[in-house]
Structures are given as structure tokens and as C-alpha cells.
C-alpha positions as CSV (number, residue, x, y, z in Angstrom):
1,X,-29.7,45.8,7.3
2,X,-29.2,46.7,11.1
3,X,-27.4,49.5,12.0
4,X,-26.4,49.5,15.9
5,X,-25.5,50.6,18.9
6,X,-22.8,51.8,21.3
7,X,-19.3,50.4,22.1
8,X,-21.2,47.5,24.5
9,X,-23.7,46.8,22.1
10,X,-26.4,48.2,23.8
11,X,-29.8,49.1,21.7
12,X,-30.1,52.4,22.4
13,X,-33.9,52.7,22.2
14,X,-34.8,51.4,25.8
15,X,-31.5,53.5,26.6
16,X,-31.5,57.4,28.4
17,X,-28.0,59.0,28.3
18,X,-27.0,60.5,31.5
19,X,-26.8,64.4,31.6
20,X,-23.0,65.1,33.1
21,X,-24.6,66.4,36.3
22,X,-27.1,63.6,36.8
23,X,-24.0,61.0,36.1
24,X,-21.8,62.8,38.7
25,X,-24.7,62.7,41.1
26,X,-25.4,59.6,41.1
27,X,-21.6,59.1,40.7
28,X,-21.3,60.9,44.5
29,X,-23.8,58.6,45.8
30,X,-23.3,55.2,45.0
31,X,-19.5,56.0,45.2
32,X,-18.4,58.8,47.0
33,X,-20.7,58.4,50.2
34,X,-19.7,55.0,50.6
35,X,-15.8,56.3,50.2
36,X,-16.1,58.9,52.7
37,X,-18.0,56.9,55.3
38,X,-15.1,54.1,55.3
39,X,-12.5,56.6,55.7
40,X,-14.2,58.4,58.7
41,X,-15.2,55.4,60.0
42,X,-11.7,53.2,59.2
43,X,-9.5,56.0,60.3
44,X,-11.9,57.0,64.0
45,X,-11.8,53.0,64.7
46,X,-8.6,52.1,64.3
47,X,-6.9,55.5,66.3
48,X,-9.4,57.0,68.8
49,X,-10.7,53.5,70.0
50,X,-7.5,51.3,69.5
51,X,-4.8,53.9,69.6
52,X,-3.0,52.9,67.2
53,X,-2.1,55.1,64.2
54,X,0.3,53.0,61.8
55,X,-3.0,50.6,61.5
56,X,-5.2,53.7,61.3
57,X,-2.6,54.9,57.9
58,X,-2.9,51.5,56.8
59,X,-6.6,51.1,56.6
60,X,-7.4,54.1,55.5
61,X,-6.2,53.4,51.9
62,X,-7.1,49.7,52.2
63,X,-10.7,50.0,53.0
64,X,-11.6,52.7,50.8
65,X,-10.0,51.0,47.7
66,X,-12.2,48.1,48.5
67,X,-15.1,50.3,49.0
68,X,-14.2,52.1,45.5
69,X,-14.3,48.7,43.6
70,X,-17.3,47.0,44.9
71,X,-19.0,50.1,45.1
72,X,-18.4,51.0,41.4
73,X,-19.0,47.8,40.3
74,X,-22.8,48.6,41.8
75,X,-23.1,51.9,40.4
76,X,-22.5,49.9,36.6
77,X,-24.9,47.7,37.2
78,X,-27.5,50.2,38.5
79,X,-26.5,51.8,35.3
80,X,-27.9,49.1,33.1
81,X,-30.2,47.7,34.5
82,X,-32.1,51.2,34.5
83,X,-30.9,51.7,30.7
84,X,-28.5,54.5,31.8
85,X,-26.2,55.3,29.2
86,X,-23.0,57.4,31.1
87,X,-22.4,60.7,29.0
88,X,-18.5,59.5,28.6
89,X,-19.2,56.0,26.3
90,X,-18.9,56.7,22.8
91,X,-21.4,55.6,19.7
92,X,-20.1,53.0,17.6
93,X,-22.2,52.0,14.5
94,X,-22.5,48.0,13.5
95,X,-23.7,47.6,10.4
96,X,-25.2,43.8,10.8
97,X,-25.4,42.8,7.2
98,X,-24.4,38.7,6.7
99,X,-24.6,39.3,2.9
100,X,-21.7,41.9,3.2
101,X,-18.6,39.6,4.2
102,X,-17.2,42.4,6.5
103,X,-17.5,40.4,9.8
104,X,-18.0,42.2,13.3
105,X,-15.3,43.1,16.1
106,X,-15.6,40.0,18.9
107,X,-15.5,42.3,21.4
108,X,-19.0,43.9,20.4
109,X,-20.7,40.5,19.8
110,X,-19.3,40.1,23.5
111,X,-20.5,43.0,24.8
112,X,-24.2,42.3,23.6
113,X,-24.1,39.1,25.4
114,X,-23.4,40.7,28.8
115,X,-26.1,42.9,28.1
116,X,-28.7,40.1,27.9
117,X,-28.6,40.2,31.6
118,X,-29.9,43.2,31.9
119,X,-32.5,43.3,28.9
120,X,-36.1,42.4,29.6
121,X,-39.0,41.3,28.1
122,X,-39.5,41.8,24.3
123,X,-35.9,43.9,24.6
124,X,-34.5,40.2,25.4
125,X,-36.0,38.9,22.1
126,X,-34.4,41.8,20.1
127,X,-31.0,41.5,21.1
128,X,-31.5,37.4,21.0
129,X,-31.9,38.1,17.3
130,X,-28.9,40.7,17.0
131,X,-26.4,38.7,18.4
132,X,-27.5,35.5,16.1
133,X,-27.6,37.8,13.2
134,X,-23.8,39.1,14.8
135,X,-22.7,35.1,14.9
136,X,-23.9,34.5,11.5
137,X,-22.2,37.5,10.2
138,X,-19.1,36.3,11.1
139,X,-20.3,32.9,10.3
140,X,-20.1,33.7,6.5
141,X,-17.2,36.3,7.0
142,X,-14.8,34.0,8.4
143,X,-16.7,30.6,6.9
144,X,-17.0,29.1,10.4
145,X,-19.4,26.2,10.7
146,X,-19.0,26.9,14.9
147,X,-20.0,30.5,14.7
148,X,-23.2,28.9,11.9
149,X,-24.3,26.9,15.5
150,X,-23.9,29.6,17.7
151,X,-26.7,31.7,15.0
152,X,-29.0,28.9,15.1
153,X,-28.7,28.7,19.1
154,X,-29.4,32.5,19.7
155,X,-32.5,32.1,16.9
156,X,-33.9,28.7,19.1
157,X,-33.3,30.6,22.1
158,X,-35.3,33.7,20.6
159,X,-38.1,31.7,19.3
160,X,-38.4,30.0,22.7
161,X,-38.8,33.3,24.4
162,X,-41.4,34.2,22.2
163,X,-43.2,31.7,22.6
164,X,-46.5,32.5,23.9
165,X,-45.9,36.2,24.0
166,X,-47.6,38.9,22.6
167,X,-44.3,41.2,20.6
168,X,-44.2,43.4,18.1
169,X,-44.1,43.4,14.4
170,X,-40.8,44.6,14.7
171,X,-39.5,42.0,17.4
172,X,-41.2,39.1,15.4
173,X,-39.6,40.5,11.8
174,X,-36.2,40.6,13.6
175,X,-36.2,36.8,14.6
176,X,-37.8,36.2,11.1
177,X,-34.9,37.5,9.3
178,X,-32.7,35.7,11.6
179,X,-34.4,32.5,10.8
180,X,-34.6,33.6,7.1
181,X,-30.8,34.2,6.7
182,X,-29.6,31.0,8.9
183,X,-31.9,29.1,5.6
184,X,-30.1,31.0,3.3
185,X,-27.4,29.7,4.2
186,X,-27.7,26.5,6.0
187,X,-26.4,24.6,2.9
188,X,-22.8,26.0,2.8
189,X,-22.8,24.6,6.4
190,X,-23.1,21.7,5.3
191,X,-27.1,21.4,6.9
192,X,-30.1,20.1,5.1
């Protein structure tokens, strides 16, 4: 049985969670600087060099709110890509168990998978294995040859990442339980 992770699927054990302070920091910098430099700089363009002050009103609130958005967007993936965990996302417990018949909120299976973007190395391999071992959960759950496929891809695509690397005993039992389970059960798919 694996028990996991936090509301985006995350493994927490390449993960650091922020300290409030650190977070609004970093917060301030990746967002707030930017923010404050287009308003200075939008507003002191726009009235002392052209004169005009309607425009200056306007782009004040336009350019900052573009600011704010791509600048945010940055600061998330900084975020994870570092394996900062902010100090406001809450802990959610998976209990990845194919044999149970309980299957596993889409949205979690979803979040692990745009978290493989930012997962490295042997980290890659594990969540590989997590999200085929999600698929097959749901597999059996909701009896869904599809979501049977989708297991086996995430397993071929773990085993090719292995390939050739040197992982832990932990990594390699992960995708052998994968691989073990998608056996188990290949027949009721209709597989041989």
C-alpha cells in the first residue's frame, strides 16, 4: 500500500515547506518588485514624458495586472521546481491500494502528471510508478480497459527511464509492484 501526498500530488520527500516568512519573501520578490516597478515606471512614462494622465490612470492598473499574472505564474514554477511546498496548500492522504476498489479523485491523478515536469532523476521514476499504480486503481475501480492502458503506459515509460540507471531498492520495488499488479490483473482486461 502507498500512502501519498499533498492536494497536487506531490511526494513530499524531495519536498521543503516554506516557513510563512521565507514564502512572503520570496513572495515580495518575484511579485511585489516586479508590481511596484511597473507602476512607477507605467505611471512616470505615460504623465511626466507624454502628459497625459487619463492614459497614465489607465496603465497603471493594466500593466501591473499583467505583471501580477505572469509574474506569479514564475514564482509557481520556481516553487517546484526547487521542491518548495507554500505553507498555505494543505495535506491530502491517497491511499494507492488497486486491490481496494475505492478509486482516486481525477484531479489528484492530474495533478501528479503536471508534476512530472518538474521531477528529476530517480524522483521521475517514482512518480512514473505512482501515477500507473493511480491509473490502475481506477482501472479496477471503475473496470475501465482505457485507464488498464494508461497503467501499462506509465510502467513502459518507468522501465525505459530506468533503463541503464543505477536507482534504489525502493525506486526499483515501486515499478516492480507496478508491473506485478498490471499481471495480476491483465486477464480481466482481456490481455494474455
Amino acid at each position: 500500500m502507498l500512502k501519498s501526498r499533498n492536494c497536487l500530488g506531490e511526494s513530499n520527500e524531495w519536498k521543503k515547506r516554506l516557513s510563512f516568512s521565507k514564502w512572503l519573501g520570496l513572495a515580495l520578490l518575484f511579485i511585489g518588485l516586479p508590481i511596484a516597478i511597473a507602476f512607477i515606471l507605467s505611471f512616470s512614462i505615460t504623465y511626466y514624458l507624454l502628459h497625459n494622465l487619463t492614459l497614465a490612470n489607465i496603465l497603471i492598473i493594466v500593466i501591473p495586472l499583467a505583471v501580477f499574472a505572469t509574474s506569479s505564474s514564475y514564482f509557481d514554477r520556481y516553487l517546484r521546481s526547487n521542491g518548495l511546498i507554500s505553507p498555505f496548500m494543505k495535506k491530502v492522504t491517497i491511499t494507492i491500494l488497486p486491490d481496494s476498489g475505492q478509486p482516486i479523485d481525477e484531479r489528484y491523478i492530474k495533478g501528479f502528471e503536471a508534476n512530472l515536469k518538474f521531477a528529476k532523476g530517480e524522483e521521475y521514476i517514482k512518480q512514473l510508478a505512482i501515477i500507473g499504480m493511480m491509473y490502475l486503481q481506477n482501472a479496477v475501480a471503475y473496470d475501465n480497459k482505457d485507464l488498464y492502458l494508461r497503467a501499462k503506459e506509465y510502467l513502459s515509460r518507468a522501465e525505459e527511464a530506468m533503463e541503464g540507471k543505477s536507482v534504489s531498492f525502493e525506486t526499483k520495488a515501486l515499478v516492480e509492484n507496478l508491473k506485478s499488479k498490471i499481471e495480476t490483473y491483465k486477464y480481466r482486461f482481456g490481455e494474455r
